[in-house]
Phi, psi and omega in degrees: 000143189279127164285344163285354157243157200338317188304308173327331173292107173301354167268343179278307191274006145308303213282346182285316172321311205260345173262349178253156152278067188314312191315294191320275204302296175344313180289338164283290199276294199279056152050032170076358170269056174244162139210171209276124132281165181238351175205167182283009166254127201294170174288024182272316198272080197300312191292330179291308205250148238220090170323316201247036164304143198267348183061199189229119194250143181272110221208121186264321183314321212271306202288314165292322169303337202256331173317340204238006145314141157312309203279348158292331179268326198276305198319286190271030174306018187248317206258039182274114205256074215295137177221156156335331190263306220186160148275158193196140189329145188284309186340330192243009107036286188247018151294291188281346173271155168253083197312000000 
């Protein structure tokens, strides 16, 4: 991963994790077969993979908290969007702000 991009921030890619609702889109698109990974290696692979990892459960309090960290505003300076609380990425614009 190129370390000068966004992505490379790790509070940016928790707080996008912690911003979608998987239960939710599962419950629409997958036709009652999906079930919630909790990591990216499925329970097949029995020596690896860590049952009681917590995944990203969906939680925006949590997601707005790790977005308005320092080290998130110098990552995404091109694309920022200045609000009364905090700054916040433009792309999530009307997911996280709060009126």
């Amino acid at each position: 991963m190129d370390k000068n991009s966004k992505m490379a921030n790790k509070n940016l890619r928790r707080a996008m994790m912690y911003a979608v609702d998987i239960d939710a889109v599962a419950k629409k698109f997958g036709n009652g077969l999906s079930w919630r990974a909790n990591t990216l290696i499925p329970p097949v692979f029995k020596d690896v993979y860590d049952s009681k990892a917590a995944g990203f459960p969906y939680n925006m309090k949590k997601a707005k908290s790790l977005l308005i960290k320092p080290d998130i505003r110098s990552t995404v300076s091109g694309g920022l969007i200045q609000t009364a609380r905090s700054w916040y990425p433009s792309w999530c614009h009307e997911q996280f702000i709060i009126y």
